[in-house]
C-alpha positions in Angstrom: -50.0 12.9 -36.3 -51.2 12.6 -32.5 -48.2 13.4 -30.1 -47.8 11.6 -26.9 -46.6 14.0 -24.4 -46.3 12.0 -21.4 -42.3 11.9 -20.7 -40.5 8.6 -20.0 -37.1 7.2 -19.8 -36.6 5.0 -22.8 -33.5 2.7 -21.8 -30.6 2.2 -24.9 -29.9 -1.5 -24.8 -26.9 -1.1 -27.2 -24.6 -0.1 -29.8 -23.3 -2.2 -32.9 -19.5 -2.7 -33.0 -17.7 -3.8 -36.0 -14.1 -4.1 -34.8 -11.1 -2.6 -36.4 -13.2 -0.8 -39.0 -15.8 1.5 -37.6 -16.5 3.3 -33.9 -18.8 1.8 -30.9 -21.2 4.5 -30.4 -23.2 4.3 -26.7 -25.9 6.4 -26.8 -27.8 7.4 -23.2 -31.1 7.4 -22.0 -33.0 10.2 -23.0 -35.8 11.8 -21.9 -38.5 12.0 -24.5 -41.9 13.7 -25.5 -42.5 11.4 -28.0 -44.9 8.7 -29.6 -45.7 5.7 -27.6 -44.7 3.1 -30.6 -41.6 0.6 -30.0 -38.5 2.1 -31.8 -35.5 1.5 -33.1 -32.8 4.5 -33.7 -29.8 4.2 -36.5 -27.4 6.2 -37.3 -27.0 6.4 -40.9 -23.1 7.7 -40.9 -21.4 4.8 -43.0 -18.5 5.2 -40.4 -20.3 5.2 -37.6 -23.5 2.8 -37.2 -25.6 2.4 -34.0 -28.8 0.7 -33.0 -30.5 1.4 -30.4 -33.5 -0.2 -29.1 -36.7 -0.2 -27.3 -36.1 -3.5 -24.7 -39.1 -5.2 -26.1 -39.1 -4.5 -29.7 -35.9 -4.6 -31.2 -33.8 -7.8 -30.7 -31.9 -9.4 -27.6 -30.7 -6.0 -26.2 -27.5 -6.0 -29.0 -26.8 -4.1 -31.2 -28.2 -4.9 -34.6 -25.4 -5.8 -37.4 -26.0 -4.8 -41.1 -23.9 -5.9 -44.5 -21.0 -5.0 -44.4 -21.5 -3.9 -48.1 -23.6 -0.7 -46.9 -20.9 0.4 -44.5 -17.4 0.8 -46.1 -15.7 3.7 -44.5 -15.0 6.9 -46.9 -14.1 10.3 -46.8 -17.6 12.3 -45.5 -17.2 14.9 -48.8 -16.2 12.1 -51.5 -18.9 10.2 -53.7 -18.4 7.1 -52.2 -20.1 8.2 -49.2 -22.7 10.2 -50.2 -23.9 7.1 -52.3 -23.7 4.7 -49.5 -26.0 7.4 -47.0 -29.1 5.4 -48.7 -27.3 2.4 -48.5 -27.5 2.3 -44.7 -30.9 3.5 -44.0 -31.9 0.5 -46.3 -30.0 -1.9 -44.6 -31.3 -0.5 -41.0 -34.3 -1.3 -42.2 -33.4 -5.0 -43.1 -31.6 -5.5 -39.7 -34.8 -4.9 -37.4 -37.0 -7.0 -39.6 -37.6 -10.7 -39.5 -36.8 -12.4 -42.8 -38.1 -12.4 -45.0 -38.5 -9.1 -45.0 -35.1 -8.6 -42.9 -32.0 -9.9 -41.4 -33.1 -10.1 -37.9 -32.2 -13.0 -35.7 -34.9 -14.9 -34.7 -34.5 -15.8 -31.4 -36.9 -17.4 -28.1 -36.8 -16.4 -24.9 -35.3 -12.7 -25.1 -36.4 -9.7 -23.5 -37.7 -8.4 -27.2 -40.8 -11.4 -26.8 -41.1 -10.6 -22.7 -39.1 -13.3 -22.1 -41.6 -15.8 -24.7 -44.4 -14.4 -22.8 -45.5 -11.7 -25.4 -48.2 -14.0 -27.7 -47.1 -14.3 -31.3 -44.5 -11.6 -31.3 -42.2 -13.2 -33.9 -45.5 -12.9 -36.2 -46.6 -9.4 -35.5 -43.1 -7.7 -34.8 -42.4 -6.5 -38.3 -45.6 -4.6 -38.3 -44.9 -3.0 -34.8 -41.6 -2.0 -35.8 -40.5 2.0 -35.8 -37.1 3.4 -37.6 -35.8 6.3 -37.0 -32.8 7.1 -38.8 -30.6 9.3 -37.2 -29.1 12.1 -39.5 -26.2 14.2 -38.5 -23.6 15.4 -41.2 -24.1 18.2 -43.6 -23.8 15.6 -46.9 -26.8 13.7 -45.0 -28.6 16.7 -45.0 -27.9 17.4 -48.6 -29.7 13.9 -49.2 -32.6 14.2 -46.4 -35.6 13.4 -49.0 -34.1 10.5 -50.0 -33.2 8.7 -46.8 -36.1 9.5 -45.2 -38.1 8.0 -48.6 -36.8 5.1 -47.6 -39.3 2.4 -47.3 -39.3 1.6 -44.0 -38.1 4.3 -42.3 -40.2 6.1 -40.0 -39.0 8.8 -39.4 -35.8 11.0 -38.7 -33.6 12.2 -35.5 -31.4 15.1 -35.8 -28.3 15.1 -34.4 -27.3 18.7 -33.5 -23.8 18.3 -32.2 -22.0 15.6 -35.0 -23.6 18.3 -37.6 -22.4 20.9 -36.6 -19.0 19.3 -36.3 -19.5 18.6 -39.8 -20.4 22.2 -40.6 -17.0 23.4 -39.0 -18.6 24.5 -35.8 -17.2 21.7 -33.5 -19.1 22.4 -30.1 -21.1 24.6 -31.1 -24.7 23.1 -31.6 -26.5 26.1 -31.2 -24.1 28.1 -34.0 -27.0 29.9 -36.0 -25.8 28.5 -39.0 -26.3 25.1 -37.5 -29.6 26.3 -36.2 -30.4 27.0 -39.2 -29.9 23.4 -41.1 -32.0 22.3 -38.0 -34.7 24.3 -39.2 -34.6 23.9 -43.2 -35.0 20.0 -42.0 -37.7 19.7 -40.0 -39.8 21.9 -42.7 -38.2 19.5 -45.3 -39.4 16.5 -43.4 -42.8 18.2 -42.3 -43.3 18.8 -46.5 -42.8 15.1 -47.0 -44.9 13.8 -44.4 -41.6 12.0 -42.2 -42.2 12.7 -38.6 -39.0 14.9 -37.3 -37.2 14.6 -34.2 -33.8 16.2 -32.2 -32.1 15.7 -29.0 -31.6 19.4 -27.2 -30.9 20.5 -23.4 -32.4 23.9 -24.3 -35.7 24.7 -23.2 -36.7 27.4 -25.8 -35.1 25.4 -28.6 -37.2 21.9 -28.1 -40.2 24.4 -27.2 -38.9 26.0 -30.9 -38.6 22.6 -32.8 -41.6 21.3 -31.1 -43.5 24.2 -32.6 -42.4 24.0 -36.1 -42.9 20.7 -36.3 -41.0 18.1 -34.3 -42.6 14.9 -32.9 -40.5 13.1 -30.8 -38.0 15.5 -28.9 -35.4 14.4 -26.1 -35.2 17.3 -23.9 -32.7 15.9 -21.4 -30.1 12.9 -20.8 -30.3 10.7 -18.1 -26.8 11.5 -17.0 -27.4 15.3 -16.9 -30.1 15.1 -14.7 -28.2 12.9 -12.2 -25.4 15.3 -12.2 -27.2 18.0 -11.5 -28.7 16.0 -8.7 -26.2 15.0 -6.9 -24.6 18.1 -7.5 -27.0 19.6 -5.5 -27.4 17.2 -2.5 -23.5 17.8 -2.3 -24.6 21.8 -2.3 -27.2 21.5 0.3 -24.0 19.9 2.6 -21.8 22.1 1.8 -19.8 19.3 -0.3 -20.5 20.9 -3.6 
Protein backbone atom coordinates (compact mmCIF):
# COMPACT_ATOMS: atom_id res chain seq x y z
CA UNK A 1 0.00 0.00 0.00
CA UNK A 2 1.31 3.48 -1.39
CA UNK A 3 2.36 5.79 1.54
CA UNK A 4 1.85 9.42 1.33
CA UNK A 5 4.69 11.09 3.01
CA UNK A 6 3.96 14.63 2.62
CA UNK A 7 3.39 15.85 6.51
CA UNK A 8 0.29 17.90 7.39
CA UNK A 9 -1.63 19.08 10.29
CA UNK A 10 -4.82 17.10 10.45
CA UNK A 11 -7.18 19.28 12.90
CA UNK A 12 -9.37 16.93 15.72
CA UNK A 13 -12.86 18.46 15.46
CA UNK A 14 -13.99 16.54 18.61
CA UNK A 15 -14.49 14.06 21.23
CA UNK A 16 -17.79 12.12 22.16
CA UNK A 17 -19.07 12.70 25.72
CA UNK A 18 -21.58 10.57 27.41
CA UNK A 19 -22.12 12.26 30.75
CA UNK A 20 -21.98 10.70 34.03
CA UNK A 21 -20.95 7.33 32.62
CA UNK A 22 -17.74 7.52 30.59
CA UNK A 23 -14.58 10.17 30.10
CA UNK A 24 -14.38 13.20 27.34
CA UNK A 25 -11.26 12.39 25.64
CA UNK A 26 -9.65 15.53 23.51
CA UNK A 27 -7.26 14.39 21.34
CA UNK A 28 -4.59 17.14 19.61
CA UNK A 29 -3.46 17.72 16.32
CA UNK A 30 -0.97 15.59 15.20
CA UNK A 31 1.49 15.66 12.82
CA UNK A 32 1.26 12.82 10.36
CA UNK A 33 3.10 10.80 7.53
CA UNK A 34 0.21 9.23 6.57
CA UNK A 35 -2.34 8.31 3.61
CA UNK A 36 -4.19 11.17 2.00
CA UNK A 37 -7.82 9.43 2.56
CA UNK A 38 -10.52 11.30 4.97
CA UNK A 39 -10.42 9.53 8.39
CA UNK A 40 -12.13 8.95 11.21
CA UNK A 41 -10.10 7.73 14.56
CA UNK A 42 -12.10 5.61 17.60
CA UNK A 43 -11.05 4.52 20.39
CA UNK A 44 -12.29 1.12 21.03
CA UNK A 45 -11.93 1.21 25.14
CA UNK A 46 -15.70 0.52 26.17
CA UNK A 47 -14.92 3.19 29.00
CA UNK A 48 -13.50 5.60 27.02
CA UNK A 49 -14.89 6.31 23.40
CA UNK A 50 -13.63 9.15 21.09
CA UNK A 51 -14.13 10.27 17.53
CA UNK A 52 -12.23 12.18 15.94
CA UNK A 53 -12.50 13.50 12.54
CA UNK A 54 -11.17 14.72 9.32
CA UNK A 55 -13.38 18.39 8.96
CA UNK A 56 -14.78 17.32 5.77
CA UNK A 57 -15.48 13.71 6.08
CA UNK A 58 -16.80 12.78 9.27
CA UNK A 59 -19.96 14.72 10.54
CA UNK A 60 -20.61 18.33 11.81
CA UNK A 61 -17.29 18.62 13.70
CA UNK A 62 -18.99 16.52 16.98
CA UNK A 63 -18.18 13.83 18.22
CA UNK A 64 -19.90 10.78 16.87
CA UNK A 65 -22.29 8.96 19.52
CA UNK A 66 -22.72 5.09 19.33
CA UNK A 67 -25.36 2.62 21.28
CA UNK A 68 -25.15 2.81 24.33
CA UNK A 69 -25.42 -1.09 24.34
CA UNK A 70 -21.73 -1.43 22.99
CA UNK A 71 -20.35 0.77 25.69
CA UNK A 72 -21.29 -0.40 29.26
CA UNK A 73 -18.38 0.29 31.52
CA UNK A 74 -16.51 -2.91 33.14
CA UNK A 75 -13.60 -3.95 34.82
CA UNK A 76 -10.59 -3.87 31.78
CA UNK A 77 -9.55 -7.84 32.97
CA UNK A 78 -13.31 -9.19 33.44
CA UNK A 79 -15.26 -10.92 30.45
CA UNK A 80 -17.65 -8.33 30.07
CA UNK A 81 -15.21 -6.23 28.61
CA UNK A 82 -13.19 -8.25 26.60
CA UNK A 83 -16.57 -9.17 24.80
CA UNK A 84 -17.69 -5.71 24.33
CA UNK A 85 -13.93 -4.73 22.54
CA UNK A 86 -15.71 -5.94 19.15
CA UNK A 87 -18.73 -4.49 20.14
CA UNK A 88 -17.32 -1.03 19.75
CA UNK A 89 -15.28 -1.24 16.77
CA UNK A 90 -18.70 -2.37 15.14
CA UNK A 91 -20.54 0.28 16.37
CA UNK A 92 -17.68 2.95 15.25
CA UNK A 93 -18.29 1.65 12.15
CA UNK A 94 -22.19 2.26 12.24
CA UNK A 95 -21.70 5.82 13.72
CA UNK A 96 -19.63 7.38 10.59
CA UNK A 97 -21.88 5.76 8.11
CA UNK A 98 -25.13 7.03 6.61
CA UNK A 99 -28.04 4.71 7.11
CA UNK A 100 -28.60 2.45 5.98
CA UNK A 101 -25.56 1.29 6.43
CA UNK A 102 -24.96 3.53 9.70
CA UNK A 103 -26.20 5.72 12.30
CA UNK A 104 -24.88 8.92 11.08
CA UNK A 105 -26.82 12.14 11.15
CA UNK A 106 -27.67 13.38 8.00
CA UNK A 107 -27.33 16.76 7.97
CA UNK A 108 -27.04 20.09 5.13
CA UNK A 109 -24.94 22.73 5.24
CA UNK A 110 -22.01 21.40 7.66
CA UNK A 111 -18.44 21.71 7.22
CA UNK A 112 -18.39 17.61 6.42
CA UNK A 113 -20.29 18.61 2.68
CA UNK A 114 -18.00 22.08 2.35
CA UNK A 115 -20.57 23.90 3.62
CA UNK A 116 -23.35 22.01 0.74
CA UNK A 117 -20.80 22.93 -1.73
CA UNK A 118 -19.08 19.39 -2.02
CA UNK A 119 -21.54 17.66 -5.10
CA UNK A 120 -23.34 14.56 -3.92
CA UNK A 121 -21.44 13.98 -0.69
CA UNK A 122 -24.32 12.50 1.22
CA UNK A 123 -24.28 9.80 -1.72
CA UNK A 124 -20.59 9.10 -1.98
CA UNK A 125 -19.53 9.57 1.78
CA UNK A 126 -19.89 6.03 2.92
CA UNK A 127 -17.57 4.89 0.19
CA UNK A 128 -14.84 7.68 1.10
CA UNK A 129 -15.01 6.82 4.60
CA UNK A 130 -11.61 5.61 6.63
CA UNK A 131 -11.68 3.91 10.34
CA UNK A 132 -9.13 3.60 12.32
CA UNK A 133 -9.73 2.11 15.43
CA UNK A 134 -7.56 3.04 18.05
CA UNK A 135 -6.14 0.17 20.30
CA UNK A 136 -4.45 0.74 23.52
CA UNK A 137 -4.89 -1.81 26.47
CA UNK A 138 -3.24 -5.15 26.76
CA UNK A 139 -6.93 -7.23 26.61
CA UNK A 140 -7.30 -5.23 23.16
CA UNK A 141 -4.21 -6.50 22.20
CA UNK A 142 -5.02 -9.97 23.19
CA UNK A 143 -8.11 -9.50 20.64
CA UNK A 144 -6.21 -7.43 17.77
CA UNK A 145 -7.30 -9.99 14.74
CA UNK A 146 -10.61 -9.70 15.55
CA UNK A 147 -11.16 -5.98 15.84
CA UNK A 148 -9.24 -5.15 13.23
CA UNK A 149 -11.49 -8.00 11.03
CA UNK A 150 -14.06 -5.91 11.61
CA UNK A 151 -15.80 -5.07 8.46
CA UNK A 152 -15.34 -1.66 8.16
CA UNK A 153 -12.53 -0.87 9.87
CA UNK A 154 -9.58 0.32 8.09
CA UNK A 155 -7.13 0.11 9.88
CA UNK A 156 -5.58 0.34 13.44
CA UNK A 157 -3.66 3.24 15.75
CA UNK A 158 -1.59 2.25 18.57
CA UNK A 159 -1.71 3.88 21.55
CA UNK A 160 1.71 3.63 23.25
CA UNK A 161 1.04 5.45 26.55
CA UNK A 162 -2.75 4.03 27.73
CA UNK A 163 -0.95 0.46 27.02
CA UNK A 164 1.49 0.67 28.75
CA UNK A 165 -0.57 1.96 31.66
CA UNK A 166 -2.34 -1.06 31.18
CA UNK A 167 0.71 -3.25 31.21
CA UNK A 168 1.73 -1.71 34.68
CA UNK A 169 4.29 0.60 33.22
CA UNK A 170 2.34 3.94 33.81
CA UNK A 171 4.59 6.62 31.98
CA UNK A 172 6.67 4.59 30.57
CA UNK A 173 5.85 4.22 26.77
CA UNK A 174 9.06 3.22 25.73
CA UNK A 175 9.31 0.24 28.61
CA UNK A 176 10.78 -2.62 26.36
CA UNK A 177 8.19 -4.71 27.37
CA UNK A 178 5.78 -2.18 26.01
CA UNK A 179 8.02 -1.84 23.02
CA UNK A 180 7.69 -4.99 22.58
CA UNK A 181 3.62 -5.39 22.27
CA UNK A 182 4.18 -2.40 19.82
CA UNK A 183 6.08 -4.63 17.72
CA UNK A 184 4.20 -8.18 17.98
CA UNK A 185 1.23 -5.71 16.55
CA UNK A 186 2.25 -4.12 13.82
CA UNK A 187 3.66 -7.73 12.42
CA UNK A 188 0.14 -9.08 13.52
CA UNK A 189 -1.62 -6.38 11.54
CA UNK A 190 1.07 -6.50 8.63
CA UNK A 191 0.09 -10.62 8.51
CA UNK A 192 -3.47 -9.69 8.07
CA UNK A 193 -3.33 -7.13 5.66
CA UNK A 194 -4.72 -4.00 8.28
CA UNK A 195 -2.67 -1.01 7.70
CA UNK A 196 -0.82 -0.19 11.28
CA UNK A 197 -0.35 3.05 12.73
CA UNK A 198 1.21 4.85 16.30
CA UNK A 199 1.65 8.22 17.64
CA UNK A 200 5.58 8.65 18.95
CA UNK A 201 7.83 11.87 19.67
CA UNK A 202 10.81 9.65 19.12
CA UNK A 203 12.63 9.91 16.00
CA UNK A 204 14.31 6.37 15.87
CA UNK A 205 11.10 4.75 17.03
CA UNK A 206 8.59 6.15 14.16
CA UNK A 207 11.75 5.71 11.78
CA UNK A 208 11.63 1.84 13.64
CA UNK A 209 7.71 1.33 13.26
CA UNK A 210 7.80 2.93 9.93
CA UNK A 211 10.26 0.26 8.88
CA UNK A 212 8.52 -2.66 10.01
CA UNK A 213 5.54 -1.80 8.81
CA UNK A 214 3.62 1.23 9.90
CA UNK A 215 1.51 3.42 7.50
CA UNK A 216 0.29 6.30 9.00
CA UNK A 217 2.66 7.53 11.92
CA UNK A 218 2.21 10.89 14.04
CA UNK A 219 5.60 11.89 14.84
CA UNK A 220 4.75 15.09 16.73
CA UNK A 221 1.70 17.06 18.54
CA UNK A 222 0.84 20.29 17.69
CA UNK A 223 1.19 21.49 21.18
CA UNK A 224 4.84 20.18 21.57
CA UNK A 225 6.02 21.87 18.69
CA UNK A 226 4.61 25.24 19.93
CA UNK A 227 6.16 24.84 23.22
CA UNK A 228 9.28 24.22 22.11
CA UNK A 229 8.82 27.33 19.99
CA UNK A 230 8.03 29.71 22.09
CA UNK A 231 10.36 28.25 24.46
CA UNK A 232 12.96 29.30 22.29
CA UNK A 233 11.99 32.87 21.20
CA UNK A 234 11.78 33.39 25.14
CA UNK A 235 15.65 31.74 25.06
CA UNK A 236 16.83 33.93 22.29
CA UNK A 237 15.64 37.06 24.94
CA UNK A 238 16.84 35.90 27.63
CA UNK A 239 13.16 35.15 28.99
CA UNK A 240 13.50 31.49 28.86
Amino acid sequence: MARHFSAALSPVTGAARLRNLFESISLSSALSLTKSKPTCLWNTRPSTTTAVAGPKHCGSGRGMPVPSSALIPAAPASPEYKARLKAVAEAAVKAVRYPPHGLRGVAGATRASGFSQIKDYTARANDEICLLVQVETIEAMGRLEEIASVEGVNGVFIGPADLAASMGFPGQPTHPEVRAQIDDAIDRLKKIGVPSGILTMDRAHAQHCIARGTTFTAVGLDLSMMLAAAKDLAGTFGRG
